[in-house]
C-alpha positions as CSV (number, residue, x, y, z in Angstrom):
1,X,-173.1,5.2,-151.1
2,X,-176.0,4.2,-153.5
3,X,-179.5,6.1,-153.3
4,X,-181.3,2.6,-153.9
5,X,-180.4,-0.7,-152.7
6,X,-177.9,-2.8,-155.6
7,X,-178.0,-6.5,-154.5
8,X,-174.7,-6.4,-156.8
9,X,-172.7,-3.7,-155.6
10,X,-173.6,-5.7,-152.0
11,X,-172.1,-8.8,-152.8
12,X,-169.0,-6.9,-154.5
13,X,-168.6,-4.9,-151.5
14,X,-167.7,-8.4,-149.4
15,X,-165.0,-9.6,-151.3
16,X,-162.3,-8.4,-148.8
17,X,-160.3,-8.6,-152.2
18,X,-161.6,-5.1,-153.9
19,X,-163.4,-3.9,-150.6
20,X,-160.5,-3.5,-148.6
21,X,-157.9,-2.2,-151.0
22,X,-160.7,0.4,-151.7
23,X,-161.8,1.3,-147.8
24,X,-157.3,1.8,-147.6
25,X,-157.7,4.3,-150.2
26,X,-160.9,6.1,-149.0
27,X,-159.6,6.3,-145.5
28,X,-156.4,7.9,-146.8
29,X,-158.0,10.4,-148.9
30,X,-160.6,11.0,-146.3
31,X,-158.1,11.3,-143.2
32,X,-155.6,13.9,-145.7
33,X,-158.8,16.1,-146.7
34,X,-159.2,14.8,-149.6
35,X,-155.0,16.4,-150.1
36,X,-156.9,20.1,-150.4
37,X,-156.3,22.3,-148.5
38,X,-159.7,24.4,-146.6
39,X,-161.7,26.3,-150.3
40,X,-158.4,25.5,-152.1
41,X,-159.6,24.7,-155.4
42,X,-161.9,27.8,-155.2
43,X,-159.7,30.1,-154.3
44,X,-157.3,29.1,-157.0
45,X,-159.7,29.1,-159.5
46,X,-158.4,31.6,-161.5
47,X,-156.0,29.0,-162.8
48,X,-158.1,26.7,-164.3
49,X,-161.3,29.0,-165.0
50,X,-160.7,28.8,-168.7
51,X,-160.6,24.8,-168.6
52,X,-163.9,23.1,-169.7
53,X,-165.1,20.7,-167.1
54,X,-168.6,18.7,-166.2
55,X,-169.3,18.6,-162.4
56,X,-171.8,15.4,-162.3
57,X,-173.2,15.2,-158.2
58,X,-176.0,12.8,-157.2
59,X,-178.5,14.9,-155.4
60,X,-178.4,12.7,-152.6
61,X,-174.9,12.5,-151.9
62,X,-174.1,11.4,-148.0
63,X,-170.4,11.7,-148.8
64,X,-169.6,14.9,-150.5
65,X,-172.7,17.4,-149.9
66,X,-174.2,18.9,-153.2
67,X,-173.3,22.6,-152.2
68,X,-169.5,21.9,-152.5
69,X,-170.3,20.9,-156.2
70,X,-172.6,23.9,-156.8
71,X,-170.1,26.3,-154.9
72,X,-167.2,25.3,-157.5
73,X,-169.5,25.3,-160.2
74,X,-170.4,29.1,-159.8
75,X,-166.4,30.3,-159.7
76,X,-165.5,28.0,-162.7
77,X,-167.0,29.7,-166.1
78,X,-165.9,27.0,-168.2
79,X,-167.6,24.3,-166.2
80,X,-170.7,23.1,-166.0
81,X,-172.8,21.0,-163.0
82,X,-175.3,18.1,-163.7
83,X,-177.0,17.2,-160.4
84,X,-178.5,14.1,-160.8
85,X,-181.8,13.8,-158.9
86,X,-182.2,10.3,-158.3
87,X,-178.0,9.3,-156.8
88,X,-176.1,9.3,-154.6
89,X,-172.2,8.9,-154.4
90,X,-171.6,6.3,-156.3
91,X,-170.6,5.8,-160.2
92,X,-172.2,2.7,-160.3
93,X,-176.0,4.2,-160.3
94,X,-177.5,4.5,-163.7
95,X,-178.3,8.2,-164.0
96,X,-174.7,8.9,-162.6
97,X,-173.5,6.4,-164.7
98,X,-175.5,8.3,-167.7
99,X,-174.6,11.6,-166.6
100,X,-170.8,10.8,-167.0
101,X,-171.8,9.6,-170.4
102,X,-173.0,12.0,-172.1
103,X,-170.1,14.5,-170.1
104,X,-167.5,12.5,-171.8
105,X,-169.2,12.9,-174.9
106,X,-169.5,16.8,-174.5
107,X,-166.7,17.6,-173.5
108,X,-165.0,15.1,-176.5
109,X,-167.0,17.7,-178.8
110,X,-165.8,20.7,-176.8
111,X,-162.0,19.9,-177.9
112,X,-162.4,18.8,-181.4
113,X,-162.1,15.1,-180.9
114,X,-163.7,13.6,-183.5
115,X,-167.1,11.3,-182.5
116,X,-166.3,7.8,-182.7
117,X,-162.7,8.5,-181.6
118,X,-163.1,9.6,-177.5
């Protein structure tokens, strides 16, 4: 899911105690779509349009393609997408990693939270 090879994530992803509780999950979610139904969350958009949100994508993402990121990020007004050039799928990568970062921080800022407190 990585862009560039993580010796770490590697040696993580053998211990059949995280990896396999994780491939249950993933298979779930991927066998039930993802529980969406075909363009559901854009065609409801209208009920969340006014709700601030940070799309991060890796730009090379094998798992969820970078158009279904920028197609809800041009229906949602209140949100906005950070493609991250060198990822992939993963949180784990540091520009993702980064990217979710400084979203956090935003959107802390965005609803009044205090910095230090989010």
């Amino acid at each position: 899911m990585a862009l560039l090879p993580n010796p770490k994530a590697n040696a993580e992803a053998k211990v059949l105690k995280t990896s396999l509780p994780m491939a249950c999950i993933s298979s779930h979610f991927m066998l039930h779509r993802c529980l969406l139904q075909e363009n559901q969350l854009v065609d409801n958009m209208s009920k969340i349009a006014h709700i601030p949100a940070y799309i991060v994508h890796g730009r090379y993402d094998m798992v969820c393609p970078a158009d279904n990121a920028y197609d809800v990020a041009q229906v949602w007004p209140a949100a906005e997408l950070d493609i991250v050039r060198e990822a992939g799928h993963t949180e784990k990568e540091p520009g993702i990693t980064d990217a979710l970062l400084r979203a956090s921080h935003r959107l802390a800022e965005r609803l009044g939270v205090p910095s230090g407190q989010a």
